[in-house]
Backbone as CSV, one residue per row, in Angstrom:
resi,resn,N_x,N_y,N_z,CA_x,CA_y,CA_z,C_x,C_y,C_z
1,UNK,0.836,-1.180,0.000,0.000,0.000,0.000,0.880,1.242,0.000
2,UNK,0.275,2.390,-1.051,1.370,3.646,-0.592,1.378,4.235,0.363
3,UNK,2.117,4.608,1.046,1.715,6.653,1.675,0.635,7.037,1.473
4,UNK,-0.027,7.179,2.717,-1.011,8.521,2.564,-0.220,9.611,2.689
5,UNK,-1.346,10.326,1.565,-0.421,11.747,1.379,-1.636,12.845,1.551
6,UNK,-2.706,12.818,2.373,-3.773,13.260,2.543,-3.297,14.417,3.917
7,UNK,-4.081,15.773,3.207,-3.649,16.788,4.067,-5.247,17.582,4.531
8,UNK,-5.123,18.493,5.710,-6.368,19.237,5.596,-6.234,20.194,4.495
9,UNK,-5.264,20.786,4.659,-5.012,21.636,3.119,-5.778,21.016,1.769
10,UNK,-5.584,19.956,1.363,-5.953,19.254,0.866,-7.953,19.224,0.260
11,UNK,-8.498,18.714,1.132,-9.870,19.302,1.677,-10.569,20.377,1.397
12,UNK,-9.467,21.642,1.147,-10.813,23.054,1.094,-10.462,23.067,-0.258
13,UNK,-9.997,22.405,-1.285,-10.003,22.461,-2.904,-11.318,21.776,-3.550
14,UNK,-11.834,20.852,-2.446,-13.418,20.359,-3.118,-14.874,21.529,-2.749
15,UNK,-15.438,22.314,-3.839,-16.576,22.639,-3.547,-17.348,22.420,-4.681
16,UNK,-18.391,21.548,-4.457,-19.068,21.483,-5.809,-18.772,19.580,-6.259
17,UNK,-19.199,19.263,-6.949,-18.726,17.640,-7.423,-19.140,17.439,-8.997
18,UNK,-18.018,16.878,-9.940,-18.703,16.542,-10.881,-18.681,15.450,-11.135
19,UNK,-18.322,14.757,-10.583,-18.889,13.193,-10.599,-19.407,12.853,-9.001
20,UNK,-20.198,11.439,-9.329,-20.467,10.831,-8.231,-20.546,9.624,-8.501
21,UNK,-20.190,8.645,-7.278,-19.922,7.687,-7.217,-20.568,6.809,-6.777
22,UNK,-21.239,5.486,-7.032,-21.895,4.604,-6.433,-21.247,3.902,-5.504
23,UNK,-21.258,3.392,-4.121,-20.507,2.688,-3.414,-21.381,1.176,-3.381
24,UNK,-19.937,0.442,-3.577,-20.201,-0.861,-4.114,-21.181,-1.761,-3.104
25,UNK,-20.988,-1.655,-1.716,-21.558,-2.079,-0.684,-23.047,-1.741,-0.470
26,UNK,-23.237,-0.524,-0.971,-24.847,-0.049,-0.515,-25.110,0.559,-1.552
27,UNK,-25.390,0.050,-2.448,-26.007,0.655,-4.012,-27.342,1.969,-4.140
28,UNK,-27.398,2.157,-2.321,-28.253,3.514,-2.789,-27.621,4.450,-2.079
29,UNK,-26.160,4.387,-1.553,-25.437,5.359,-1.351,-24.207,5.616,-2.524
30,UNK,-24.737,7.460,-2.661,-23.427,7.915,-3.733,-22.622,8.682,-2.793
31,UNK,-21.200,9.030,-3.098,-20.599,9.770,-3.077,-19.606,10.451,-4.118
32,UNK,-19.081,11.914,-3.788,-18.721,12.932,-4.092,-16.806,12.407,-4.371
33,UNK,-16.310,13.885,-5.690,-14.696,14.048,-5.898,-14.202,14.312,-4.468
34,UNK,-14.885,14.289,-3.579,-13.895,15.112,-1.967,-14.176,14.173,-1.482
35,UNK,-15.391,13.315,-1.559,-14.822,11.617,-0.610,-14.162,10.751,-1.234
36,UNK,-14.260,10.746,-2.869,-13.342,9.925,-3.362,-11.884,9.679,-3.214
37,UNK,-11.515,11.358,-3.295,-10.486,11.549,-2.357,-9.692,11.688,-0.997
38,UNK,-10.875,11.806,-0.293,-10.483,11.011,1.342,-10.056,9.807,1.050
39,UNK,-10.508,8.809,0.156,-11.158,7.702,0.505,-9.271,7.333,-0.409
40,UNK,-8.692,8.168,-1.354,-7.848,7.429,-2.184,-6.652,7.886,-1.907
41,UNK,-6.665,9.245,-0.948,-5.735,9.647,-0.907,-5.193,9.711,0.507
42,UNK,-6.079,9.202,1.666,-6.111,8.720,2.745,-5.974,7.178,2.982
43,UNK,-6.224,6.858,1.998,-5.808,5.028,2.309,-7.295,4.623,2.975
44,UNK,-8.295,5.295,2.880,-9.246,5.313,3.473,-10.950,4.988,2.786
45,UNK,-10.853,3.938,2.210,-12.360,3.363,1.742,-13.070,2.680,2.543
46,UNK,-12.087,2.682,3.582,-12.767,1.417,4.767,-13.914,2.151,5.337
47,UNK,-13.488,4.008,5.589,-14.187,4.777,5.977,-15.621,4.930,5.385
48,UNK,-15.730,4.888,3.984,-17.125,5.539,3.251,-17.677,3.945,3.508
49,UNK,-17.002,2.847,3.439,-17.402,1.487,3.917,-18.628,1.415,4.918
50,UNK,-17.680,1.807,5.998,-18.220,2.466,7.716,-19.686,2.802,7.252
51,UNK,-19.706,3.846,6.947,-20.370,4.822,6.913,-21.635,4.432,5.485
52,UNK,-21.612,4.290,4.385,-22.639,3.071,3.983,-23.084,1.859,4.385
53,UNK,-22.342,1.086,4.814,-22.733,0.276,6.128,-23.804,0.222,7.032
54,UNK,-23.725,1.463,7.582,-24.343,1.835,8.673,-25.955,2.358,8.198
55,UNK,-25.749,3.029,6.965,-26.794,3.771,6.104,-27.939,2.235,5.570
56,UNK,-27.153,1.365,5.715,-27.772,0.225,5.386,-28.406,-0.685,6.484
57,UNK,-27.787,-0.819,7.400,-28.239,-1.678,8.508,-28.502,-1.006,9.958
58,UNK,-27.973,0.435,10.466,-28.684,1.096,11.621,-30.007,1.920,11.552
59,UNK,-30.956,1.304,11.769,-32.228,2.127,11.593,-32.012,3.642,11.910
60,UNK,-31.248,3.547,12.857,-31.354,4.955,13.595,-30.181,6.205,12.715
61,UNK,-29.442,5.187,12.166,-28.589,5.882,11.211,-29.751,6.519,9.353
62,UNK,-30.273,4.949,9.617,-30.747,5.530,8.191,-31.790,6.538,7.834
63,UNK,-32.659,6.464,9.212,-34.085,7.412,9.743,-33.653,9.382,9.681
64,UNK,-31.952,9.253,9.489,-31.956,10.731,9.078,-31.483,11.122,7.709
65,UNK,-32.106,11.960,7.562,-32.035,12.416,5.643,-30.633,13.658,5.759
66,UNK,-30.608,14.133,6.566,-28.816,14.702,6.904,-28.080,14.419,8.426
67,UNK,-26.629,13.705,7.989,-26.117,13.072,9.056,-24.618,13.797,8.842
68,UNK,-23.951,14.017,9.998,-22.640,14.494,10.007,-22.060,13.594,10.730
69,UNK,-20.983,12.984,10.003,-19.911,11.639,10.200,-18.741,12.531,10.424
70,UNK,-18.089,12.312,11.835,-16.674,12.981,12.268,-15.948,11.337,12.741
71,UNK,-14.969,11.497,11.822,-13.598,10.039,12.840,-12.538,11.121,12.991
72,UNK,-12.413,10.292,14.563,-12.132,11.383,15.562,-10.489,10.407,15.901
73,UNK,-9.580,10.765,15.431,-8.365,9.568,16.033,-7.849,9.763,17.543
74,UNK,-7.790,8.527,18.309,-7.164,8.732,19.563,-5.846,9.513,19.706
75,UNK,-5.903,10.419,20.567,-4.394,11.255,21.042,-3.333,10.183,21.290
76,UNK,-3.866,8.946,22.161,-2.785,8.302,22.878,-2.430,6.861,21.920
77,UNK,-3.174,7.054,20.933,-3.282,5.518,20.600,-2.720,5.218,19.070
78,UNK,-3.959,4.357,18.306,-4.110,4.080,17.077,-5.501,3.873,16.801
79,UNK,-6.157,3.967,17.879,-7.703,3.919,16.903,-8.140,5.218,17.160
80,UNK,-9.646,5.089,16.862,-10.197,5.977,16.378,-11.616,5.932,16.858
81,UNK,-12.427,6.908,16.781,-13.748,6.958,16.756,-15.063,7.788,15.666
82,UNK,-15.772,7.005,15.358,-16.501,7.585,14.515,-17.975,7.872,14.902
83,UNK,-18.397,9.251,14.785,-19.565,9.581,15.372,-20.620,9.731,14.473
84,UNK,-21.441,9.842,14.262,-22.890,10.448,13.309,-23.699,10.931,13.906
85,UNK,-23.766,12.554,13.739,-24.743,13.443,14.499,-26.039,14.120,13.176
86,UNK,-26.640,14.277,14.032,-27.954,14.361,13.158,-27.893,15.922,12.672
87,UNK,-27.008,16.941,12.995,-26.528,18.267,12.615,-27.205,19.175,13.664
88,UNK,-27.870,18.538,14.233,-28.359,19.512,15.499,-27.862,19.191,16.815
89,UNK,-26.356,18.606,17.071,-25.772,18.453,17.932,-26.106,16.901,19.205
90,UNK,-27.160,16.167,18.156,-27.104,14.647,18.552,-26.316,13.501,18.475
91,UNK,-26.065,12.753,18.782,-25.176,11.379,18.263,-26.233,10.359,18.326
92,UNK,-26.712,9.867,17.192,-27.236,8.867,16.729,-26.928,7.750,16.546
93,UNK,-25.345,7.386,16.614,-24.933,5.779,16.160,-23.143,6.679,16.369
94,UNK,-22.429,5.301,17.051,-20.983,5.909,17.613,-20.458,4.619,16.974
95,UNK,-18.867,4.363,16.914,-18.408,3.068,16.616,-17.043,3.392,17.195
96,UNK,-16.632,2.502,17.709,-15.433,2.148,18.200,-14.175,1.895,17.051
97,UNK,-13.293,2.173,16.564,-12.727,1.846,15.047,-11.122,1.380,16.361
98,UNK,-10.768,0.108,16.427,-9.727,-0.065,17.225,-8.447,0.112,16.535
99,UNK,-8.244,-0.080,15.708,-6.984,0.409,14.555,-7.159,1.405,13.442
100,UNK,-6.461,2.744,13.470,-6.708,3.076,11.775,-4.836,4.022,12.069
101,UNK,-4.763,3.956,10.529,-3.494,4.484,10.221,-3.894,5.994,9.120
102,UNK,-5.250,6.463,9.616,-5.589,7.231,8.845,-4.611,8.305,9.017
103,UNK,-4.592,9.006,7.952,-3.439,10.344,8.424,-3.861,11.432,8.945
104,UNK,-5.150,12.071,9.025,-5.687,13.106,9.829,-5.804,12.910,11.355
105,UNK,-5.966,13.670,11.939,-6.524,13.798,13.183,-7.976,13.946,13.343
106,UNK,-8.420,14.391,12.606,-10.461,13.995,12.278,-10.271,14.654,11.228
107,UNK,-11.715,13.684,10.201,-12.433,14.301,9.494,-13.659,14.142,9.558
108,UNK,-14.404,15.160,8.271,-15.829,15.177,8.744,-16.265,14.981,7.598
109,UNK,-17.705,14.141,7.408,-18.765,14.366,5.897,-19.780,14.509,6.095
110,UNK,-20.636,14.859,5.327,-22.039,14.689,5.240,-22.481,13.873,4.560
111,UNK,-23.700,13.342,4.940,-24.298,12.257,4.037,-25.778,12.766,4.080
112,UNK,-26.008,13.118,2.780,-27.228,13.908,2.325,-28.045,13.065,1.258
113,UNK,-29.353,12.793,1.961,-30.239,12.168,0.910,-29.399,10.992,0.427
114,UNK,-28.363,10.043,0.997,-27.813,9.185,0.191,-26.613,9.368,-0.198
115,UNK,-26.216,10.765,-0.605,-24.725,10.979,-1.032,-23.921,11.457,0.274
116,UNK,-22.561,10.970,0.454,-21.524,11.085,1.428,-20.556,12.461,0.701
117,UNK,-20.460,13.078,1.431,-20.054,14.873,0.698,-18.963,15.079,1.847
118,UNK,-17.831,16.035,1.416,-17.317,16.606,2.192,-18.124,18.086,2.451
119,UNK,-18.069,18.540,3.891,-18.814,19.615,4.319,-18.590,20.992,2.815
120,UNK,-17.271,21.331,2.402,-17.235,22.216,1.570,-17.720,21.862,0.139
121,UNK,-18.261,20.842,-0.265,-19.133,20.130,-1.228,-20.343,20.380,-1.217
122,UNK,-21.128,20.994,0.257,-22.099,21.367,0.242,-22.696,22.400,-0.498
């Protein structure tokens, strides 16, 4: 596997999307050029994985039509945590992620109507 070479810098160059992407796992979730690139340039598909996943099998995940997904990496560790708040400052569905080698310290998406967006995609 290469280097991640994934920066926040990185991130505020997506606004807008001209493609979108079907994710192979949950065929009625799309995503966006700014998750594709989390996802390719972070070493990180496991993430939009996560996160269609969940869109598929947590009721309580799927019952909202806008969800904000933050993975949050441990200070002391190697894992991580991933939250989904309903944008009005709820947590709806949490996950424990015990290993990631992601290269950020958090990121965040939205998942709107089905598509997984980075916030400046909005």
């Amino acid at each position: 596997m290469a280097t991640a070479t994934l920066t926040t810098a990185d991130l505020s160059q997506f606004s807008g999307s001209e493609n979108w992407y079907r994710h192979n796992l949950n065929s009625e979730i799309l995503y966006t050029d700014g998750a594709q690139y989390v996802a390719e340039a972070g070493g990180a598909y496991w993430l939009l994985d996560e996160i269609a996943l969940a869109n598929r099998y947590q009721r309580q995940v799927k019952a909202e039509e806008f969800q904000v997904w933050t993975l949050t990496r441990d200070k002391s560790g190697n894992g991580a945590t991933l939250d989904c708040g309903d944008g009005n400052g709820n947590t709806v569905y949490s996950k424990r992620i015990p290993f990631t080698d992601f290269p950020l310290d958090s990121v965040k998406f939205f998942c709107e109507n089905g598509t997984i967006l980075l916030p400046s995609e909005h």
